[in-house]
C-alpha positions as CSV (number, residue, x, y, z in Angstrom):
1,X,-11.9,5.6,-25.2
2,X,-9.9,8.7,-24.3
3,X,-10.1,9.0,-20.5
4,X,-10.3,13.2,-19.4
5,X,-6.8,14.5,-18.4
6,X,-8.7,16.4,-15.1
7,X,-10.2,12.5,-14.0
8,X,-6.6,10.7,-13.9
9,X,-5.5,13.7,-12.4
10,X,-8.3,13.7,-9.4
11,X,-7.9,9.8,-9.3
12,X,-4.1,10.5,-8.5
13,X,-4.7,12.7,-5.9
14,X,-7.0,10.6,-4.1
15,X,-4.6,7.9,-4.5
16,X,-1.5,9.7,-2.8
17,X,-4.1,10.9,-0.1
18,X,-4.4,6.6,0.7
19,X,-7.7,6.0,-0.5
20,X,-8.4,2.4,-1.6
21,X,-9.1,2.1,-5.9
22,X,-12.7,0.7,-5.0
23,X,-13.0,4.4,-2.8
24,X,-11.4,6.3,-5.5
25,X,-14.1,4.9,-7.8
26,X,-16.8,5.6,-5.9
27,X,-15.6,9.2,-5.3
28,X,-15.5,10.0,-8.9
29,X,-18.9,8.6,-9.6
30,X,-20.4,10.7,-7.0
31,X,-18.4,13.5,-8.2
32,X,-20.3,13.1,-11.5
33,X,-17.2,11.7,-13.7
34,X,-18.7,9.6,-16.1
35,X,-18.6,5.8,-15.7
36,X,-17.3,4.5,-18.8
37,X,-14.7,7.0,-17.9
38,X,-14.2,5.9,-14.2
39,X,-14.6,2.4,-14.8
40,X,-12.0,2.0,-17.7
41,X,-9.5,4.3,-15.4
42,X,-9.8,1.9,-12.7
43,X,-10.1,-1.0,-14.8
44,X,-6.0,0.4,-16.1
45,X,-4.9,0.8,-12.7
46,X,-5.9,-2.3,-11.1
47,X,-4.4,-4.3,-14.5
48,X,-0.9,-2.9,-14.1
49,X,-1.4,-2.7,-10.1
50,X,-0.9,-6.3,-10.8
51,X,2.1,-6.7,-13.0
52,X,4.0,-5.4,-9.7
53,X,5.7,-8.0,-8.0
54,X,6.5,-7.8,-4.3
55,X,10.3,-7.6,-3.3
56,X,12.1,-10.9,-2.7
57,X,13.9,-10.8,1.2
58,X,16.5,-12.8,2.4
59,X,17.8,-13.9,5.6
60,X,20.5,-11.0,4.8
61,X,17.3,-8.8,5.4
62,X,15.0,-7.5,7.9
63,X,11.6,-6.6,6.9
64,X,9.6,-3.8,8.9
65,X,5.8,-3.8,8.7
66,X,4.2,-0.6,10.5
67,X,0.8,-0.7,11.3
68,X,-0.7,1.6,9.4
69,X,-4.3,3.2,11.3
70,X,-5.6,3.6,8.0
71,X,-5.7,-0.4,6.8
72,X,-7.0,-1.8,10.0
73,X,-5.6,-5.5,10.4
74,X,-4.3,-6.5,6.8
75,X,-2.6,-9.9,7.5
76,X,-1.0,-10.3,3.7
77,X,0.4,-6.8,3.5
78,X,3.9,-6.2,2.3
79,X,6.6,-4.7,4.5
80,X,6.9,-1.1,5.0
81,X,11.0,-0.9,5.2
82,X,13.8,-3.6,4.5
83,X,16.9,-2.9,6.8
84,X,20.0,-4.8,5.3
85,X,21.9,-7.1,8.3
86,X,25.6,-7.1,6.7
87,X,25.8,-3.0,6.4
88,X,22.7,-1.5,7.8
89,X,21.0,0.2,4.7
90,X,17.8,1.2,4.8
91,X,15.2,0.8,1.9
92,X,11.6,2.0,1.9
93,X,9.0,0.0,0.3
94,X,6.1,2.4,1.4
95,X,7.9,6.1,0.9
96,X,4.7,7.5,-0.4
97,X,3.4,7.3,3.7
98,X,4.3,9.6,6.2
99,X,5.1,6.7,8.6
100,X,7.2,4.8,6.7
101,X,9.3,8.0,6.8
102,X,9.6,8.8,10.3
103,X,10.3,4.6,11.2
104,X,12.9,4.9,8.8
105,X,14.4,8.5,10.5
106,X,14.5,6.6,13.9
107,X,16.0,3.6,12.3
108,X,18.6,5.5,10.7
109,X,19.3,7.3,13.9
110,X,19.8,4.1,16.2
111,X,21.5,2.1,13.4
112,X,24.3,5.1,13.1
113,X,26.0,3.8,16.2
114,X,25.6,-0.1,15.2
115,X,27.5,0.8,11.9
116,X,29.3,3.9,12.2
């Protein structure tokens, strides 16, 4: 089935605005997108959603998990930033999320002095 160009393109931007694929789906059907449609779109997603694999860490790591006020109290959640011990780099899991950003800013900031 050929899925319409203007539904992956909705379903995207409902996705960078944080909504869940079980509330992008919904939205679509109540935006009258049809359902073979919707449901072989999320159908995709959720398949290669699934072929990601989460990042290793190490003990040469420190993992940052912000609470995000969007996703209440998810326990199994991934880290949000990885901040390496030996020289202070700072990789972002999450950079799609405004918070992730401004944690990282202030990490970067305080970390400047630690490893100048």
């Amino acid at each position: 089935m050929d899925i319409s160009p203007d539904l992956v393109r909705r379903a995207q931007m409902l996705l960078t605005l944080d909504h869940s694929l079980p509330q992008v789906k919904q939205i679509l059907l109540r935006e009258g997108y049809l359902d073979d449609e919707v449901n072989e779109l999320i159908d995709a997603t959720e398949e290669v959603l699934n072929y990601f694999i989460p990042p290793s860490f190490t003990d040469e790591k420190i993992a940052i998990d912000i609470r995000h006020s969007s996703d209440g109290m998810d326990i199994d959640s991934t880290p949000d930033i990885l901040i390496d011990r030996i020289n202070g780099k700072v990789e972002m899991l999450t950079p799609h999320l405004q918070e992730t950003w401004r944690v990282a800013s202030e990490l970067r900031k305080s970390l400047k002095q630690q490893y100048p």
